[in-house]
VEXDO-726511 format. One record per residue: residue number from 1; residue in one letter; x, y, z of N, C-alpha, C in turn. Coordinates in pm, whole numbers, always signed. Layout:
% VEXDO-726511
<site NUM, "A", <X, Y, Z>, <X, Y, Z>, <X, Y, Z>>
...
This chain:
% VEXDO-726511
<site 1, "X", <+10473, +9787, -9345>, <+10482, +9644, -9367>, <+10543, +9576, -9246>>
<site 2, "X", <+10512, +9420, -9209>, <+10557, +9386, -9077>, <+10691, +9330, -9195>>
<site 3, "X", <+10802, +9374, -9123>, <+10930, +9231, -9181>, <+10916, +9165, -9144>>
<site 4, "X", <+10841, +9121, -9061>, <+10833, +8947, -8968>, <+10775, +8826, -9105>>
<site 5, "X", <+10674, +8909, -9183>, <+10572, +8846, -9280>, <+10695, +8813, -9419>>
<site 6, "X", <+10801, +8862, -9440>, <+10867, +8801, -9542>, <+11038, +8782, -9481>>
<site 7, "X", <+11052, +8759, -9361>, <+11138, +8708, -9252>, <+11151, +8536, -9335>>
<site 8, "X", <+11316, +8493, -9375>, <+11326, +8342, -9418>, <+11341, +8263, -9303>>
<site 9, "X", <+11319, +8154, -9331>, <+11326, +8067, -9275>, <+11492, +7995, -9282>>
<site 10, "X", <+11483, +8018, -9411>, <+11628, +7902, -9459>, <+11719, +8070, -9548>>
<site 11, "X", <+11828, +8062, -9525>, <+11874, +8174, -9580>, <+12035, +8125, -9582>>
<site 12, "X", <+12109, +8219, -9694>, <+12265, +8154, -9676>, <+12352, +8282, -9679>>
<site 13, "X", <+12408, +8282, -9684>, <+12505, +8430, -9698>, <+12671, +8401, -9730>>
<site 14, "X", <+12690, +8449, -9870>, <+12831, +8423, -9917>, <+12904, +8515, -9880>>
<site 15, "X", <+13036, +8503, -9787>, <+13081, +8588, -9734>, <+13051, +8638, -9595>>
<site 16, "X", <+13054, +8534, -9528>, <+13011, +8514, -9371>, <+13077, +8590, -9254>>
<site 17, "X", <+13194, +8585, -9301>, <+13283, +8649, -9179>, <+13355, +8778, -9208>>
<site 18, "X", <+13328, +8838, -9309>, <+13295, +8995, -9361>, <+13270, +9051, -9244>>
<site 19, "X", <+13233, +9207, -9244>, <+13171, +9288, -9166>, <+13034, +9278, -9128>>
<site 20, "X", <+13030, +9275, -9303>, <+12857, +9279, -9311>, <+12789, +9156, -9304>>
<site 21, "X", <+12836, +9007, -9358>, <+12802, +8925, -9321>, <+12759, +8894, -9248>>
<site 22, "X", <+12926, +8857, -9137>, <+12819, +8792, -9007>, <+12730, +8893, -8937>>
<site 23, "X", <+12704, +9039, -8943>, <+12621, +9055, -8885>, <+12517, +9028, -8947>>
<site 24, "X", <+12498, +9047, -9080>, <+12395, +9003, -9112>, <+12335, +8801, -9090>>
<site 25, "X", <+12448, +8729, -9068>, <+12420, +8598, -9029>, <+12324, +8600, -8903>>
<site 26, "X", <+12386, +8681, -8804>, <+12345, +8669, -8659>, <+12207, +8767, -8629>>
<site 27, "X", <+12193, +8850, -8760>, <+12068, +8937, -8767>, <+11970, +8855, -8798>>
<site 28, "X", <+11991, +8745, -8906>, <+11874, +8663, -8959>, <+11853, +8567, -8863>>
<site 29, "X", <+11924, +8552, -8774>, <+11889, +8410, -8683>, <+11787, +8489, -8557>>
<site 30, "X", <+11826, +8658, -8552>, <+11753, +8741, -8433>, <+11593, +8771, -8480>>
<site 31, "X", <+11617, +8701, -8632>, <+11479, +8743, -8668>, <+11339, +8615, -8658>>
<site 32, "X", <+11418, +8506, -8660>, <+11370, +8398, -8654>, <+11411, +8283, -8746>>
<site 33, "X", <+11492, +8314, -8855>, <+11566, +8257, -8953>, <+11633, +8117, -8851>>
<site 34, "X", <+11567, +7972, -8938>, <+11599, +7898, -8868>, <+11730, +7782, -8873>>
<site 35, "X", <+11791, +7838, -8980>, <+11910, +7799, -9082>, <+11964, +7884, -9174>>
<site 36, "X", <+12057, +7931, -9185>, <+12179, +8024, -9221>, <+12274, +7941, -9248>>
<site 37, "X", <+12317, +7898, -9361>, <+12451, +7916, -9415>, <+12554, +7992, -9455>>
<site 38, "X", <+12626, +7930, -9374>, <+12762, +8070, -9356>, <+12857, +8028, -9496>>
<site 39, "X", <+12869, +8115, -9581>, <+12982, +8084, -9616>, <+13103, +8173, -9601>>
<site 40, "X", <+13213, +8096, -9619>, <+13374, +8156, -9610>, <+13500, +8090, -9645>>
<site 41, "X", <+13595, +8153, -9683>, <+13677, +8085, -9769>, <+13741, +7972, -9641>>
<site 42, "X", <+13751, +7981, -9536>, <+13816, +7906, -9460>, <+13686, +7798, -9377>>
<site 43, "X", <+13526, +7807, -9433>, <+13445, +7756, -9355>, <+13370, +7775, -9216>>
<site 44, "X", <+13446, +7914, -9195>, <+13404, +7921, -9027>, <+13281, +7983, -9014>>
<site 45, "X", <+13241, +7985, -8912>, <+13103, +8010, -8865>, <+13057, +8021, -8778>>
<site 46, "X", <+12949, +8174, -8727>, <+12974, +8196, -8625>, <+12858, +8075, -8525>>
<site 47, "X", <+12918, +8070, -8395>, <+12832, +7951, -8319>, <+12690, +7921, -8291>>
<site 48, "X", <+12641, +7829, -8302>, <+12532, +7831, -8246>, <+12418, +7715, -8327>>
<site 49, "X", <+12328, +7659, -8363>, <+12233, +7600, -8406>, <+12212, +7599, -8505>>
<site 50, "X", <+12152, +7755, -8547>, <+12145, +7820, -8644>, <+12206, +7817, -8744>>
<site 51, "X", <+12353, +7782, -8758>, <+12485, +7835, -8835>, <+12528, +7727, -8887>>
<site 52, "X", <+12520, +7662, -9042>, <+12576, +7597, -9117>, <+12669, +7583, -9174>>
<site 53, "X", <+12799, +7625, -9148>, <+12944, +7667, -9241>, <+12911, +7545, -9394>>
<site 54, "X", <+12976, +7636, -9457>, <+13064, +7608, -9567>, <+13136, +7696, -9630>>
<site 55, "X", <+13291, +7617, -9697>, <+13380, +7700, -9758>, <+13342, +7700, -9892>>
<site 56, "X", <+13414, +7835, -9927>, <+13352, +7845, -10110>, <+13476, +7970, -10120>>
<site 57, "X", <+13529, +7984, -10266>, <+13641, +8039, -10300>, <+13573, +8121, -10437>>
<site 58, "X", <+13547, +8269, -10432>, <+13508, +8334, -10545>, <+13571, +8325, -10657>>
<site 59, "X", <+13702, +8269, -10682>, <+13759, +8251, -10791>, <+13777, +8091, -10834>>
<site 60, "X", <+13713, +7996, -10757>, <+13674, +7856, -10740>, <+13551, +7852, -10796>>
<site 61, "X", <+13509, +7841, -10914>, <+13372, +7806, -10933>, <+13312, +7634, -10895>>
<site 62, "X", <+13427, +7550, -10875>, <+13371, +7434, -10855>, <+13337, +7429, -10732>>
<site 63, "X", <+13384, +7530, -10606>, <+13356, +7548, -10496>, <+13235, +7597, -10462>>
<site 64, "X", <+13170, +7699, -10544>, <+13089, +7794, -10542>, <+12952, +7665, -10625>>
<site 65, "X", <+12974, +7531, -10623>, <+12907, +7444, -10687>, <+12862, +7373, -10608>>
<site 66, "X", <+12973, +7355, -10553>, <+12958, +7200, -10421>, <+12870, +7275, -10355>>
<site 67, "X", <+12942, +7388, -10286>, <+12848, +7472, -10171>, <+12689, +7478, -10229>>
<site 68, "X", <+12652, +7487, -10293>, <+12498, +7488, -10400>, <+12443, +7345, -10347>>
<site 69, "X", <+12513, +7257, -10405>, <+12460, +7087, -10422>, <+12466, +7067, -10273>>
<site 70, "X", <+12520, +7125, -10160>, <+12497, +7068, -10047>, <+12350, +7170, -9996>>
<site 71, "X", <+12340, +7215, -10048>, <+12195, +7311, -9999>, <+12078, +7257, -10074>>
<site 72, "X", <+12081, +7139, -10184>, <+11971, +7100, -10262>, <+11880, +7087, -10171>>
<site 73, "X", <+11894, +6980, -10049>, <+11779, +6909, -9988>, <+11727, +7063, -9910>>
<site 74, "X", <+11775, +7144, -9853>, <+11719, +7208, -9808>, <+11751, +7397, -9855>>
<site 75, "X", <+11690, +7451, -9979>, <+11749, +7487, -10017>, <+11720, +7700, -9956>>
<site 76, "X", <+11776, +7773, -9953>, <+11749, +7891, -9874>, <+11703, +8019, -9983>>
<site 77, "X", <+11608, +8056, -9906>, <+11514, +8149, -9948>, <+11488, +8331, -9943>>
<site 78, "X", <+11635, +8287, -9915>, <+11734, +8416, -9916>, <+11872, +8391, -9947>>
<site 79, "X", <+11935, +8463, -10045>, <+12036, +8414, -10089>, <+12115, +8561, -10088>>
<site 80, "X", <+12213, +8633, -10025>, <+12294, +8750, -9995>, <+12463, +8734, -10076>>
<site 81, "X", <+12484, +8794, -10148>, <+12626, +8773, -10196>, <+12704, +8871, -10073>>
<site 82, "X", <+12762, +8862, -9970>, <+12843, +9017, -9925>, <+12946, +8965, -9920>>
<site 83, "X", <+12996, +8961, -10023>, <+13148, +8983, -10042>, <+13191, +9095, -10154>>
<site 84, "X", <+13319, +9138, -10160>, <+13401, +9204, -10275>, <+13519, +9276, -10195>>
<site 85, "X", <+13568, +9359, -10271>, <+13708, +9417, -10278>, <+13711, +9549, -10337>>
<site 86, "X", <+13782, +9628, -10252>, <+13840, +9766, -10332>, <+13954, +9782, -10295>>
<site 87, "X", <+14043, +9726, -10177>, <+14149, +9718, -10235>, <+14216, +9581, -10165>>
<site 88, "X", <+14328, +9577, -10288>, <+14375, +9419, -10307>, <+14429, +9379, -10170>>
<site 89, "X", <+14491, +9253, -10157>, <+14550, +9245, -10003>, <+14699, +9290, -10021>>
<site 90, "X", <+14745, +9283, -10153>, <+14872, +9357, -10138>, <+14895, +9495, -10123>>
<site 91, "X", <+14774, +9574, -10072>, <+14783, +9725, -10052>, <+14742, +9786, -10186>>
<site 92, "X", <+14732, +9753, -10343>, <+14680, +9798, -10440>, <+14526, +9851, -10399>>
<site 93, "X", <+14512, +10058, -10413>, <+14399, +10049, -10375>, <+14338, +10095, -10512>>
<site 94, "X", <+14226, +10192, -10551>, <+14159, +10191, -10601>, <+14169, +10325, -10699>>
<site 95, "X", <+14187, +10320, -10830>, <+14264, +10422, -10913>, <+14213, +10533, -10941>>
<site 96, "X", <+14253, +10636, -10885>, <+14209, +10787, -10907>, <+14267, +10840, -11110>>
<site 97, "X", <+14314, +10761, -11109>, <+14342, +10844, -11282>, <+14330, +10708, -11397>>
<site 98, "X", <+14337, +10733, -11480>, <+14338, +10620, -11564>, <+14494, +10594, -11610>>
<site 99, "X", <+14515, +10664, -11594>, <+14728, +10651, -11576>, <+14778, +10548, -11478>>
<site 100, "X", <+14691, +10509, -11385>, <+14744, +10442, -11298>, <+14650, +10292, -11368>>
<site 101, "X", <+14559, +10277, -11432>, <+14542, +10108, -11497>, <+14635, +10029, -11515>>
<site 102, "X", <+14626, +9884, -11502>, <+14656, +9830, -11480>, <+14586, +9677, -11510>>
<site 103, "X", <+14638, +9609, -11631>, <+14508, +9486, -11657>, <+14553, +9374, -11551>>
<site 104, "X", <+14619, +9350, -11492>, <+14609, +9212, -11427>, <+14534, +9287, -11246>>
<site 105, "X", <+14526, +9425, -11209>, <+14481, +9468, -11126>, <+14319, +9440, -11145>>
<site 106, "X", <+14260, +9501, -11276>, <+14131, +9508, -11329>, <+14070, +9385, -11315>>
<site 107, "X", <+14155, +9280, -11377>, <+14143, +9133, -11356>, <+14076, +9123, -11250>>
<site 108, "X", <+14142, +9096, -11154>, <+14156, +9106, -10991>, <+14028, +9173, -10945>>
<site 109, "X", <+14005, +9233, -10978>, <+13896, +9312, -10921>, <+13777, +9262, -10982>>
<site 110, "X", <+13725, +9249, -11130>, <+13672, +9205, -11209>, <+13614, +9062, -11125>>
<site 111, "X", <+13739, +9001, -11129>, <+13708, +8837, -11084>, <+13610, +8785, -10922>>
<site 112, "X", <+13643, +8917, -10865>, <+13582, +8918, -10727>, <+13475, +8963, -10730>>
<site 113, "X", <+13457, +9111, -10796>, <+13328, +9196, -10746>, <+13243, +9103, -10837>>
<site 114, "X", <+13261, +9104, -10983>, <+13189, +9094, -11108>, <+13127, +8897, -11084>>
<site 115, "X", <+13266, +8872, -11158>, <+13277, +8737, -11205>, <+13215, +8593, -11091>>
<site 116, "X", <+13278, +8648, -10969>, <+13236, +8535, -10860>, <+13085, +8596, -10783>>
<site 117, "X", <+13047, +8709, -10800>, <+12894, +8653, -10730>, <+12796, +8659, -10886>>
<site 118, "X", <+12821, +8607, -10999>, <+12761, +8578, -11100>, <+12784, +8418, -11109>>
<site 119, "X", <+12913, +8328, -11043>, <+12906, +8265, -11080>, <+12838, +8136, -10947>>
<site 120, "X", <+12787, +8227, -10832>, <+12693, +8226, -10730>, <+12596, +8214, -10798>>
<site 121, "X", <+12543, +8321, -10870>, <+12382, +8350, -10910>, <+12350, +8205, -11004>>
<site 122, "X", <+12458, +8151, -11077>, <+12447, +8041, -11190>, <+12388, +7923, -11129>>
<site 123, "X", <+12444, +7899, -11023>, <+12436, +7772, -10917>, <+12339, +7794, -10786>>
<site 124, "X", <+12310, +7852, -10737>, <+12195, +7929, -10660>, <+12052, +7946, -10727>>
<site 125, "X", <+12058, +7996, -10812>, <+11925, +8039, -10849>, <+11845, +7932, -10906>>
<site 126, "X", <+11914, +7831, -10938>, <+11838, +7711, -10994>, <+11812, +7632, -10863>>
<site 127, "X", <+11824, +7675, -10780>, <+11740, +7605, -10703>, <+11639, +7676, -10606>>
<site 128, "X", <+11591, +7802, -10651>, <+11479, +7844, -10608>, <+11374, +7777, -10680>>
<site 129, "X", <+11241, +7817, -10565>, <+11124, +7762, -10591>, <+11069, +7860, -10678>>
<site 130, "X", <+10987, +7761, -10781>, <+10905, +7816, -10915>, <+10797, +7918, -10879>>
<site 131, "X", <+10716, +7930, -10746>, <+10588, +7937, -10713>, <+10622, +7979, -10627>>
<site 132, "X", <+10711, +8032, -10518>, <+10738, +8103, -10429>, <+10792, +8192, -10437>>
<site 133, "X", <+10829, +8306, -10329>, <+10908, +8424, -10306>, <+11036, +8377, -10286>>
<site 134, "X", <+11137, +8415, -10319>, <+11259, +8450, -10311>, <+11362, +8576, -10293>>
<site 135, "X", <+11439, +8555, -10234>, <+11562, +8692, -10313>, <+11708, +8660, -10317>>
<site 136, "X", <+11785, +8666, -10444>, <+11861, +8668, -10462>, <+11910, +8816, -10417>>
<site 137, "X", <+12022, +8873, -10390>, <+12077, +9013, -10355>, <+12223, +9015, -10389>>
<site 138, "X", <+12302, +9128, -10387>, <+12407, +9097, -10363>, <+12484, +9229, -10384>>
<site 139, "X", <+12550, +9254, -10275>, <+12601, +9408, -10216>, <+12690, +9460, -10297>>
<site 140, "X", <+12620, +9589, -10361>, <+12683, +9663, -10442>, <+12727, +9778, -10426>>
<site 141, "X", <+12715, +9914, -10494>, <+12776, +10019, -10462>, <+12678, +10150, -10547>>
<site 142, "X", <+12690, +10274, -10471>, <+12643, +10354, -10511>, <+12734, +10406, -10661>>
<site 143, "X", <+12839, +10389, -10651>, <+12964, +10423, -10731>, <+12967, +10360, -10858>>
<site 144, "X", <+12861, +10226, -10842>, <+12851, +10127, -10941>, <+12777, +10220, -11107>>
<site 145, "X", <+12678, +10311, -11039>, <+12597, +10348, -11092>, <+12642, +10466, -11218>>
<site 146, "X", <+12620, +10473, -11325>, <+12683, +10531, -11477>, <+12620, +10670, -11409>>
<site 147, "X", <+12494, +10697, -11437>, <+12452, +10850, -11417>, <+12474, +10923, -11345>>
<site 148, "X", <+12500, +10883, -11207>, <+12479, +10945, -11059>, <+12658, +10989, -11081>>
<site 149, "X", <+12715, +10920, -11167>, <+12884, +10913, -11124>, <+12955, +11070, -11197>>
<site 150, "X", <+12989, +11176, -11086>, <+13034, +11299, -11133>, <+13192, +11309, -11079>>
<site 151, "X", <+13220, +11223, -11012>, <+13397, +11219, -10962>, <+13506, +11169, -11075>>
<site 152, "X", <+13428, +11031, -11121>, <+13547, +10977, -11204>, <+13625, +10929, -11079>>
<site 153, "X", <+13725, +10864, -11171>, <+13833, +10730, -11049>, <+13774, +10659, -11006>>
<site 154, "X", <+13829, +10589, -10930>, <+13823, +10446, -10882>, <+13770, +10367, -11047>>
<site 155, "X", <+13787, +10307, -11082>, <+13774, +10321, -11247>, <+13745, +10169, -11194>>
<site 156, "X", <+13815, +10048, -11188>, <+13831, +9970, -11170>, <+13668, +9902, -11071>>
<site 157, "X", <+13733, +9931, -10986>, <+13587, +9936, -10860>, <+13473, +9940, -10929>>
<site 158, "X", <+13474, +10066, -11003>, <+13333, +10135, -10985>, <+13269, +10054, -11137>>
<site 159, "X", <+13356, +10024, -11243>, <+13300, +9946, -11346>, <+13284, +9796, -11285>>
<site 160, "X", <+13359, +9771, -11227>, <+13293, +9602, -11130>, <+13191, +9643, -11079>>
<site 161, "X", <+13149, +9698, -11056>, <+12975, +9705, -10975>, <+12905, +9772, -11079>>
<site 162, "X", <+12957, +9848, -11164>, <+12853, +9863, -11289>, <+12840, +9720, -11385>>
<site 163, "X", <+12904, +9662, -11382>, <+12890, +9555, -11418>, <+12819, +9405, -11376>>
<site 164, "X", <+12818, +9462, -11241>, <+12727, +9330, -11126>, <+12632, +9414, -11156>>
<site 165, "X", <+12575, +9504, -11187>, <+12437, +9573, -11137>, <+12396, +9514, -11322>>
<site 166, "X", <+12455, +9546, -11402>, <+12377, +9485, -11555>, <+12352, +9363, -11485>>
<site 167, "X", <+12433, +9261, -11484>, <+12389, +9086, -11435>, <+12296, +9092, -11363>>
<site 168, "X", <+12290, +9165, -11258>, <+12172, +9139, -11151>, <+12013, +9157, -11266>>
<site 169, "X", <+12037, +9291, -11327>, <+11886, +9331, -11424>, <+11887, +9166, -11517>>
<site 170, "X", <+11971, +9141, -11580>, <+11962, +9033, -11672>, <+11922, +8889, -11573>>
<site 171, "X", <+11953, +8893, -11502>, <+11889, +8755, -11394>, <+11752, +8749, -11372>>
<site 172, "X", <+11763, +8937, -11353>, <+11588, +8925, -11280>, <+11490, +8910, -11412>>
<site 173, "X", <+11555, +8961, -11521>, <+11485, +8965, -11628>, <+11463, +8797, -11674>>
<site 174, "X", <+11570, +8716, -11672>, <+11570, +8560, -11706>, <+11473, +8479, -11587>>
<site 175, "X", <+11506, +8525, -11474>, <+11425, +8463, -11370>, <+11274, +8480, -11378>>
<site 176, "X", <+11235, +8608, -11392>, <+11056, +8600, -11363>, <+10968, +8569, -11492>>
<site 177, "X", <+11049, +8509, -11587>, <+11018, +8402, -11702>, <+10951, +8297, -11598>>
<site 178, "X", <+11038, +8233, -11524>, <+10965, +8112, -11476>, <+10941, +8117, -11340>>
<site 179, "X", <+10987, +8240, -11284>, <+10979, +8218, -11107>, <+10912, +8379, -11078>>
<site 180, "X", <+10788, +8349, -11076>, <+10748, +8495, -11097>, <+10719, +8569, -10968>>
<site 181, "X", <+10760, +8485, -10870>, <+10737, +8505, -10716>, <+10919, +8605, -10682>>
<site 182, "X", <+10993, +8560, -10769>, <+11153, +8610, -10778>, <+11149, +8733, -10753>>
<site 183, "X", <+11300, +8743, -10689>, <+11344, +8884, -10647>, <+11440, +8888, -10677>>
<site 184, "X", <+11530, +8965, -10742>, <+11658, +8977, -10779>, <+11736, +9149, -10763>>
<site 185, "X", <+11841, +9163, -10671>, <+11830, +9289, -10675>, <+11994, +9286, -10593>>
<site 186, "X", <+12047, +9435, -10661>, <+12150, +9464, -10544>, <+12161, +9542, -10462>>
<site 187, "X", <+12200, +9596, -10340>, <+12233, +9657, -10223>, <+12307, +9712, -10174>>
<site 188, "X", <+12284, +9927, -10195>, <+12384, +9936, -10147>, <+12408, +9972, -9983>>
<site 189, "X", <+12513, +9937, -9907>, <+12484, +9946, -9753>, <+12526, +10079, -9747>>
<site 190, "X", <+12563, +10169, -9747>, <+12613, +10277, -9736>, <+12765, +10249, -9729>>
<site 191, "X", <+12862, +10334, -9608>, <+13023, +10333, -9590>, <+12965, +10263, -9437>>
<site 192, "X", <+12994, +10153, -9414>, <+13028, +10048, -9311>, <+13164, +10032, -9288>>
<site 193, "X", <+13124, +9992, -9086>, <+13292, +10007, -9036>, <+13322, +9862, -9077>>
<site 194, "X", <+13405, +9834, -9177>, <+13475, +9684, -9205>, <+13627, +9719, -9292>>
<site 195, "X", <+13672, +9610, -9283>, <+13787, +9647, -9325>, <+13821, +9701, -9467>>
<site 196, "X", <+13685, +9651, -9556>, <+13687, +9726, -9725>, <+13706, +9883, -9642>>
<site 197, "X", <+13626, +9908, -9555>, <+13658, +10107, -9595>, <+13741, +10160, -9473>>
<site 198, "X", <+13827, +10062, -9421>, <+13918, +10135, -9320>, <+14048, +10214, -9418>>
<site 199, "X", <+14051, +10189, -9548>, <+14183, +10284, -9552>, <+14098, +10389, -9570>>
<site 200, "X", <+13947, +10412, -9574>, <+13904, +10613, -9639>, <+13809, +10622, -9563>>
<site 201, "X", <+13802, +10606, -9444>, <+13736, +10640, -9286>, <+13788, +10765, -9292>>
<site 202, "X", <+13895, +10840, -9293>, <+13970, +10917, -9197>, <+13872, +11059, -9243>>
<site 203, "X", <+13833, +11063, -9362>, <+13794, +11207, -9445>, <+13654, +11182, -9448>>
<site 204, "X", <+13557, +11078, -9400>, <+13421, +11065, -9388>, <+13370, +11184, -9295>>
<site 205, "X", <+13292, +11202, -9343>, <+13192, +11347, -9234>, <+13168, +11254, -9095>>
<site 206, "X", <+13158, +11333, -8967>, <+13058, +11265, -8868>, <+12936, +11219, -8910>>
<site 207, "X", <+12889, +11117, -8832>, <+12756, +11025, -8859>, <+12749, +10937, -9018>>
<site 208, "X", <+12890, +10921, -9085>, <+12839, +10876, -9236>, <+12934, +10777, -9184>>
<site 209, "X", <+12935, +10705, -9144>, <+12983, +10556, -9117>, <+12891, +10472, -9003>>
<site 210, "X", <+12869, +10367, -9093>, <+12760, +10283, -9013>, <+12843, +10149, -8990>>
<site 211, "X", <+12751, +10162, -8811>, <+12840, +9988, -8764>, <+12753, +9874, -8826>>
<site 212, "X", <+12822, +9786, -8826>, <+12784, +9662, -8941>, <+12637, +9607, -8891>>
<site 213, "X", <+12616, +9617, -8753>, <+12482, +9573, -8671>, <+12404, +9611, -8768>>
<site 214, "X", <+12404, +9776, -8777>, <+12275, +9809, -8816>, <+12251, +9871, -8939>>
<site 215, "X", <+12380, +9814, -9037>, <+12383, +9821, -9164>, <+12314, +9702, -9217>>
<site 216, "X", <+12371, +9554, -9135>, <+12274, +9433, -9151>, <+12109, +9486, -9128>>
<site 217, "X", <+12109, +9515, -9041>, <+11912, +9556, -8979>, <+11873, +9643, -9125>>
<site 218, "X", <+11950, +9720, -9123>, <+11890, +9835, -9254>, <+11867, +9764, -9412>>
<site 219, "X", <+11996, +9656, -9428>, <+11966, +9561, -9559>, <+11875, +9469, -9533>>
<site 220, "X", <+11879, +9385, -9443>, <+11754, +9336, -9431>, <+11593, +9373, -9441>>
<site 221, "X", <+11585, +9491, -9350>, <+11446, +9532, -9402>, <+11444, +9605, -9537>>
<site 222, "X", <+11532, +9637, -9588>, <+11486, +9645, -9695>, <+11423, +9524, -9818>>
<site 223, "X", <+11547, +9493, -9814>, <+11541, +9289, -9906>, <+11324, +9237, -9868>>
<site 224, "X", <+11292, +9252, -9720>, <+11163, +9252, -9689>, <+11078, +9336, -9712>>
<site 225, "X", <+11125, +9461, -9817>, <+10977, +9553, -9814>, <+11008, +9520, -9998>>
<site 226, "X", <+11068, +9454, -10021>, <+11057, +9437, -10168>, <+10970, +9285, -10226>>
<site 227, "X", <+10888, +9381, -10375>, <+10850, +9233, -10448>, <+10899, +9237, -10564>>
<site 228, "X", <+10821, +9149, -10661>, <+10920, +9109, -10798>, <+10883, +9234, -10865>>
<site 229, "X", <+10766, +9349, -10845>, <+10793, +9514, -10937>, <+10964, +9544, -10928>>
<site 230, "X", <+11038, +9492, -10819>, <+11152, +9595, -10761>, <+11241, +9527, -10837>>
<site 231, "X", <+11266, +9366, -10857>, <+11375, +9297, -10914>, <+11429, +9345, -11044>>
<site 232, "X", <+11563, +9368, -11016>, <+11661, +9380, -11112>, <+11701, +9550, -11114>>
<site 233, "X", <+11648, +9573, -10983>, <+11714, +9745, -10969>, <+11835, +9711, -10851>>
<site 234, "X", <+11816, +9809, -10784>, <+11971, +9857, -10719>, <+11930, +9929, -10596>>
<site 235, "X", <+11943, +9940, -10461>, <+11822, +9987, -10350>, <+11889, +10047, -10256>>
<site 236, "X", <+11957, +10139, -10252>, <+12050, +10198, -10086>, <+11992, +10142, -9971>>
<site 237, "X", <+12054, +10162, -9859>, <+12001, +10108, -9713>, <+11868, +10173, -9683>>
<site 238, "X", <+11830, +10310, -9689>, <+11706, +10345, -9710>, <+11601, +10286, -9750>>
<site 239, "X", <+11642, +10210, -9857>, <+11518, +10150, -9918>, <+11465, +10173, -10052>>
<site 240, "X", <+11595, +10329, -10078>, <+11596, +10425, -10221>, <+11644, +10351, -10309>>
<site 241, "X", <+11592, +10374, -10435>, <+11683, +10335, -10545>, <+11807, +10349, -10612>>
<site 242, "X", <+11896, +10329, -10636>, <+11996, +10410, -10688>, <+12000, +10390, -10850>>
<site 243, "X", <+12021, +10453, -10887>, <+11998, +10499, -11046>, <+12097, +10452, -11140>>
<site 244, "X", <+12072, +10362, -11214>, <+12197, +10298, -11340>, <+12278, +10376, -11382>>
């Protein structure tokens, strides 16, 4: 397949100044993408033509609104959630036993991975086109997944992305009711160098950490070799599926 042929034009990305973000911001503009909206909690954005800032706060839904209503007139045809959390900024990381739970931690986690790119998808998706292609996405985890999961722990984490991955199926399932051109799906990038996986770098094998460049290049073509058969699954950087 050429990616050039389902390459956006108008595209936004929540969670801009991430790892994966901005490369992925500065990947879509290398592709021909002629407007990118950046979002980030502080608005910034990286330079250039291309690059639209706006701020938006995952636990702000009225933020995560405005940012929407300013994209009406021109609205993007790629829509990327890359944001979340595994561990908190107060050093809380991610629970190997269930002895270590914790409900206002779960919260916390819940509210980021789960709650705020659902409450993206609420305000976003109504303004895709009826009769066109789209994709909603939004970066998940292999860990997310019930069957594949033989470790146990991270308890917290790993039910927040089992939990974005149901919403994502239930979107795609509500969406190609009326938008049958829709794509709805999540993404996992593999272990990327960003600051989510600098505390568990140290015990990664050689070659299983990918720089954010070409973790962006790898999500992208994938998001482009997909149609609405694929919406509402779950897709590694490969292009593989990963299994509920």
């Amino acid at each position: 397949m050429d990616i050039t042929t389902h390459s956006p034009r108008t595209a936004a990305i929540f969670g801009s100044t991430g790892g994966i973000g901005r490369a992925l911001c500065e990947a879509l503009v290398s592709r021909g993408c002629e407007t990118v909206y950046c979002g980030s909690r502080d608005g910034s954005a990286p330079a250039g033509p291309h690059f639209t800032p706006f701020a938006f706060d995952l636990a702000d839904e009225a933020s995560i609104k405005a940012a929407a209503q300013m994209m009406t007139a021109q609205p993007p045809e790629m829509v990327i959630v890359a944001t979340g959390i595994l561990t908190l900024p107060d050093g809380t990381g991610p629970e190997r036993t269930y002895k270590r739970l914790d409900p206002d931690v779960m919260a916390q986690v819940f509210a980021l991975n789960t709650i705020g790119p659902a409450m993206i998808a609420k305000h976003m998706l109504r303004l895709m086109p009826r009769s066109d292609r789209f994709v909603f996405s939004a970066i998940s985890a292999r860990v997310g997944s019930i069957s594949d999961n033989g470790l146990g722990g991270w308890h917290s984490y790993r039910a927040s992305k089992a939990a974005l991955n149901m919403l994502l199926k239930n979107f795609a399932l509500e969406v190609a009711r009326t938008h049958p051109e829709g794509i709805v799906a999540g993404l996992h990038p593999g272990t990327v160098d960003s600051a989510l996986s600098v505390p568990f770098q140290a015990n990664l094998p050689d070659g299983q950490l990918t720089e954010p460049d070409q973790a962006a290049a790898n999500l992208l073509d994938v998001l482009a070799g997909l149609n609405p058969a694929n919406s509402g699954r779950v897709f590694d950087f490969k292009g593989e599926e990963v299994p509920a």
